[in-house]
N, C-alpha and C positions, 0 to 999 in steps of 0.2 A: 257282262253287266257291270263287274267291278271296273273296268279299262274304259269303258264308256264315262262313267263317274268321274274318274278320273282325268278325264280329258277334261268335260265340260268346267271341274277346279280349273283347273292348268286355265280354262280359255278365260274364266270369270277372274283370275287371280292378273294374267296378263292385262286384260282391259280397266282393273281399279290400279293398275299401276299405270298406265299411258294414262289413265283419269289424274292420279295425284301429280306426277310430272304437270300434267297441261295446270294445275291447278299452282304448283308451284315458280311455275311462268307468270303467271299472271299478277299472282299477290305480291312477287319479291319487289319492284317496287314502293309496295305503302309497309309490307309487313316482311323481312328479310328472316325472319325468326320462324317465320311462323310455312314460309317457302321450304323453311331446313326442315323442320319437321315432318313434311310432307313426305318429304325426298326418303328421311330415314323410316319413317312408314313404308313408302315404297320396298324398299331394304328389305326389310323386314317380310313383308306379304312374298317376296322374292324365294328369300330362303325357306319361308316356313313349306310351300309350295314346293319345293323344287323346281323353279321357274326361271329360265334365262332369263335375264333384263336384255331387250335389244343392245346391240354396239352403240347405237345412237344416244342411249339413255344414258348406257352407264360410264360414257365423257364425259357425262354433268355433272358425275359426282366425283369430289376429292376425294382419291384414296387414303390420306392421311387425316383430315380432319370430318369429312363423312356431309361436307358442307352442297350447297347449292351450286354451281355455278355457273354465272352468265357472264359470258364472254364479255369486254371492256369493262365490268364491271367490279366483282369481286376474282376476276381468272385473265389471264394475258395468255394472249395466242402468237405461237412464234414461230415461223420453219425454219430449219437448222438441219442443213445434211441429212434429204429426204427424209427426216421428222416433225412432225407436229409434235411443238412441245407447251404443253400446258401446264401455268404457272398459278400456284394457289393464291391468291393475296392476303388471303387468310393467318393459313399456317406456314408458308413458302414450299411446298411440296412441289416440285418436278414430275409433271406424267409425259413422258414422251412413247409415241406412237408413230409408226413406220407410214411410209407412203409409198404410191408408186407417182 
């Protein structure tokens, strides 16, 4: 019963997190502030869960400043010696990630 309950968190907690992501897609546009806060919401719902963020997700966020980000935008995309290296424009944070 209790492992049951627990799923269906974990399943509700994952889906308002893919909800605020697609939510901070949409508004960083007219409201960039208001995109961030989504994101750290997300965060937030993440840990208190104990819930993976997909790999996908959690590329969108600065590790250093905890920001949004969308690619040409506020974040530079670069390959460099089978890495993807993503550039804050923010705070200037370096995340690089492997490839095959």
């Amino acid at each position: 019963m209790r492992r049951r309950r627990r799923e269906v968190i974990k399943k509700i907690a994952n889906e308002r997190i893919q909800i605020l992501f697609r939510l901070a897609e949409e508004e960083f546009d007219k409201h960039p502030e208001r995109s961030h806060r989504y994101v750290s919401l997300a965060r937030k719902i993440s840990m208190r869960h104990r819930v993976r963020m997909p790999k996908w997700l959690k590329r969108r966020i600065c590790k250093g400043c905890g920001r949004f980000l969308v690619y040409g935008k506020n974040a530079r995309v670069r390959l460099k010696n089978r890495r993807t290296c993503i550039t804050c424009l923010e705070c200037g944070r370096v995340m690089r990630y492997p490839y095959k």
